[in-house]
N, C-alpha and C positions, 0 to 999 in steps of 0.2 A: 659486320653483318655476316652473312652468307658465305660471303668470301674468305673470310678469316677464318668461320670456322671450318669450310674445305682445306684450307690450306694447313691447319690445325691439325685436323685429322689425315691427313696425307701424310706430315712432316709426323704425326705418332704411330702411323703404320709400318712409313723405313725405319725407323725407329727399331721398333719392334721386330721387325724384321732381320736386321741387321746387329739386333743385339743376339736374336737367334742364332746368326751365321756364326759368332764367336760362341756362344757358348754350344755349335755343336765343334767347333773348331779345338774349344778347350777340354772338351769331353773326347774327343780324338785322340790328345795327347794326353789326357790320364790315363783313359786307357794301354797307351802305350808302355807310358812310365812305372803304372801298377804291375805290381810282380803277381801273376797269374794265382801262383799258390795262395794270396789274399783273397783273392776273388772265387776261389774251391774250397778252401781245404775250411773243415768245420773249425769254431772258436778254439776251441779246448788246443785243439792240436796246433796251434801257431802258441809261439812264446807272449808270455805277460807284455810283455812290454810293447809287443807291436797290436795289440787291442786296440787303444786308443788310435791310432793312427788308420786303421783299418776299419771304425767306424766313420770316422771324417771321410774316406775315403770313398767308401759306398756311400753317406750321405750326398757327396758333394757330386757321384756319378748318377743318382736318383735325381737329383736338382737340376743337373746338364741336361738332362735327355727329356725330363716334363718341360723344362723351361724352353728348350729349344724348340721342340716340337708344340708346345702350345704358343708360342714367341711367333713362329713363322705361321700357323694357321690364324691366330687374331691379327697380325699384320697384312695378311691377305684379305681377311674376311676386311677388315676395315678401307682397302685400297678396293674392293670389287661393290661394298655397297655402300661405303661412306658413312661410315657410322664409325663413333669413338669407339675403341680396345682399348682396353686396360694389361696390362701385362697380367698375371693372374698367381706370379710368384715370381713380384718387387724385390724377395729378400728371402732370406735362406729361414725360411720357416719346415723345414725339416729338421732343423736343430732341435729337438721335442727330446725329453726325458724315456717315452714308452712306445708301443706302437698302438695303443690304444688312443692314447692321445694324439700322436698322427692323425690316423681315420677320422675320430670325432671330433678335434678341434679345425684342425689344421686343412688337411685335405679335401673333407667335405664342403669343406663353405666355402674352398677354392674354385672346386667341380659346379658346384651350384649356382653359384657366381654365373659362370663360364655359360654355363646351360643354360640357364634364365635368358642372358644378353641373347643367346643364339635363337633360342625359339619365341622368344617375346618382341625380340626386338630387328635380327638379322634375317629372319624366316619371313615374315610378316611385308619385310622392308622388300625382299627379293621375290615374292607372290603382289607384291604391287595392292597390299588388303589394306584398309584404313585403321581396320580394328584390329585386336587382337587376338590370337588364335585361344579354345578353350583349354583350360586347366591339363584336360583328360588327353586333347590333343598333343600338347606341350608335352606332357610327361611323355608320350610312346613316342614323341620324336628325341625327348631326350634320353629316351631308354636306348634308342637308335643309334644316335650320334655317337651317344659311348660306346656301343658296340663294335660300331666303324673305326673310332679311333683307338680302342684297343686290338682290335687287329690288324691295324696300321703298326701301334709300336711292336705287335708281338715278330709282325716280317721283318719288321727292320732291324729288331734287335736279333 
């Protein structure tokens, strides 16, 4: 019953959480290990052969820092209102061909995902309302919340 699923959700919030803490821990030491000039100097001008290595690399530094940051705010949000989180990037779906394909497949339906839960479901849950909030409301709170947490990553990075 009830119990289970508290305990359910509790146990996917450390979770979450704590998978967070490692991937800001592992994104600590890429940083360190990555050679600065990878991370400046435009494509053309590094040698052929460290391309490949230097896409994985920003890839996998793009993947640490959403993952982390969104790892520890749904593991919060699920420990403070009791509601299931989902991780929101289970798997290196950055791997993509373009960055078009980014944005439109991959990214968006990540963010929307994420948005929905918050204002349909965690918003509603923490105003104590039965129902749910309108359409029109929802969007300008999700216009919000991205706002906030895009200037959340821009201090910290």
């Amino acid at each position: 019953g009830s119990e289970t699923d508290c305990s359910t959700i509790h146990r996917d919030s450390i979770k979450n959480i704590a998978v967070s803490i490692i991937h800001f821990f592992a994104l600590r030491h890429l940083l360190c290990a990555t050679p600065i000039r990878w991370l400046t100097e435009p494509l053309p001008r590094l040698p052929l052969v460290q391309w490949p290595f230097r896409y994985v690399c920003l890839r996998l530094i793009v993947y640490l820092c959403l993952g982390s940051g969104f790892g520890f705010l749904l593991g919060l949000s699920g420990l403070f209102w009791k509601t299931q989180m989902h991780s929101i990037f289970p798997q290196f779906s950055f791997l993509v061909e373009t960055l078009q394909d980014f944005w439109s497949r991959h990214w968006n339906s990540h963010v929307k995902v994420l948005l929905h839960r918050i204002t349909f479901i965690v918003i509603p849950k923490f105003l104590g309302t039965k129902r749910s909030i309108s359409k029109e409301i929802s969007a300008a709170l999700a216009f919000v919340i991205s706002g906030f947490y895009h200037e959340y990553l821009f201090v910290i990075i």
